[in-house]
N, C-alpha and C positions, 0 to 999 in steps of 0.2 A: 416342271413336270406336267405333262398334260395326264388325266386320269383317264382319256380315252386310248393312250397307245400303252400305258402302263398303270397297273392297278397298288403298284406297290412305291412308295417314296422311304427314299435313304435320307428323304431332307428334314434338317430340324423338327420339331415340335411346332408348329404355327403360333407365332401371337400376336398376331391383328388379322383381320379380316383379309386386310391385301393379301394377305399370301395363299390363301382359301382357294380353293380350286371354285370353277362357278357352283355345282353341285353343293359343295361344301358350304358357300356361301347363301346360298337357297336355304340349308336348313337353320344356320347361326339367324337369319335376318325373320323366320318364320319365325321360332324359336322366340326372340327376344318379344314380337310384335303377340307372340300368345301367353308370354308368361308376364308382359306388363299388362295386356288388359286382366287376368288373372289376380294379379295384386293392385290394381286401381281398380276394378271392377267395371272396367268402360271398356262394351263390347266393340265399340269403336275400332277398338288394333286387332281384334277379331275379324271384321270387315276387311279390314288392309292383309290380314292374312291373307284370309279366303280372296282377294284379289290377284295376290300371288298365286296362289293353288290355279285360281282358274287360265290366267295368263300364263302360265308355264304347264297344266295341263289339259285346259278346256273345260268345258263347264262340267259336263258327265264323267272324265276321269282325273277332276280333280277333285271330288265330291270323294271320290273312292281314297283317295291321297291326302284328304284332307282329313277324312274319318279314322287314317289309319296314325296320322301323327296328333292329333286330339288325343285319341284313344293312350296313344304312348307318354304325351304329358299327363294325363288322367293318373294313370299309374304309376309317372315318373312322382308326381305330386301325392300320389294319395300311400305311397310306399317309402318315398325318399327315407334315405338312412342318415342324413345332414340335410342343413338349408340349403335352397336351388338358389344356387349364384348365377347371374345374366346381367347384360349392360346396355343400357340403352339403345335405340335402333339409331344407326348412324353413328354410334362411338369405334373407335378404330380396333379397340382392344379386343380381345377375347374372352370369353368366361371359361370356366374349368366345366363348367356342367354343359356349356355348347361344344367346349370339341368331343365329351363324354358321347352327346345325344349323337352327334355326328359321326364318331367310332363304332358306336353300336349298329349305326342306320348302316355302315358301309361294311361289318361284318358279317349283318346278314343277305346284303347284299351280295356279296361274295360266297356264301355260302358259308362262311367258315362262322359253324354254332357253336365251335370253345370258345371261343373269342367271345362272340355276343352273349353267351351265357354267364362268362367270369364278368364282362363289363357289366351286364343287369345286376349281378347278386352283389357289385361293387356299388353299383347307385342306388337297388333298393330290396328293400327288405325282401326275405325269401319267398313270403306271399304274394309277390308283387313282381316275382321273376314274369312268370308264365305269361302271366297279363301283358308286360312290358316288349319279351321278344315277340309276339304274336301280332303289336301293332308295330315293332319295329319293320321284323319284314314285309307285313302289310307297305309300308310306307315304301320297304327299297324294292320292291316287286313294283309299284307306279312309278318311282322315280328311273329303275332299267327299263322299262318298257317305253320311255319318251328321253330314254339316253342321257340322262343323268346320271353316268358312273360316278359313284364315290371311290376316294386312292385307302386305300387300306395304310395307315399313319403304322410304320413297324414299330414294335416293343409292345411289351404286355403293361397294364396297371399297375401299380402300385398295391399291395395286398390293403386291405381296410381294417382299420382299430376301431371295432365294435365300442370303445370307451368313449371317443372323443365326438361320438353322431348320437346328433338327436333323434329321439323317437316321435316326433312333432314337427314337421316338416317346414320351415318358414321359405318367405321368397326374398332374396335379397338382392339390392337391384345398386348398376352403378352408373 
């Protein structure tokens, strides 16, 4: 499926990166590179982020793209309703909390705010909604603007068991 002739995939669930649209791929490979320097504390993969940011959108709007997916780990990390699961940069696999991050970026991309709303209040606490959709579509307003469509992955979430999420957000890495 190409995500620029169509927005909507009838295909599988993705589980590895190969199947990732480039879009898609862009946020898994940021993703991982911000939420390891975050649990090593080595601003190092922060760097290689923001290398990404500037090479896919130049120095001045990626600054803007970069501030708005920061901002969305910010509150993905400071709300999470369970630990943030992620995998190494360069492992083939996928995490649950990358196609999550990547759902929310392409529904508000798309404009559709049920969607990104049910997925925010699915990954974090309800204090931590507003915050969350507010730097998502930050992020999918830079990434449509240099044509980075995301494909809208069809089916809703799975509903969430306030029992089994911690209120203590850890990072767990594979």
């Amino acid at each position: 499926m190409n995500a620029d002739n169509n927005a909507f995939s009838s295909a599988p669930w993705p589980v590895s990166v190969s199947e990732l649209e480039r879009s898609e791929r862009f946020i898994s490979n940021v993703f991982r590179l911000w939420i390891l320097g975050l649990h090593l504390g080595n601003p190092a993969h922060w760097a290689t982020a923001w290398n990404e940011f500037a090479l896919t959108f130049g120095t001045k709007d990626g600054k803007e793209a970069l501030g708005g997916f920061s901002n969305l780990i910010k509150a993905f990390q400071g709300y999470a309703r369970k630990s943030i699961l992620y995998h190494q940069p360069g492992c083939p696999s996928l995490g649950t909390d990358e196609i999550r991050v990547i759902c929310l970026v392409a529904a508000c991309q798309h404009h559709n705010y049920s969607l990104a709303r049910r997925l925010a209040e699915w990954m974090v606490h309800q204090e931590g909604v507003g915050e969350m959709l507010k730097a998502a579509s930050c992020l999918a307003n830079s990434m449509a603007d240099r044509g980075l469509l995301l494909p809208i992955r069809i089916g809703d979430p799975a509903p969430h068991n306030d029992q089994h999420l911690t209120t203590h957000p850890h990072m767990t890495m594979h």
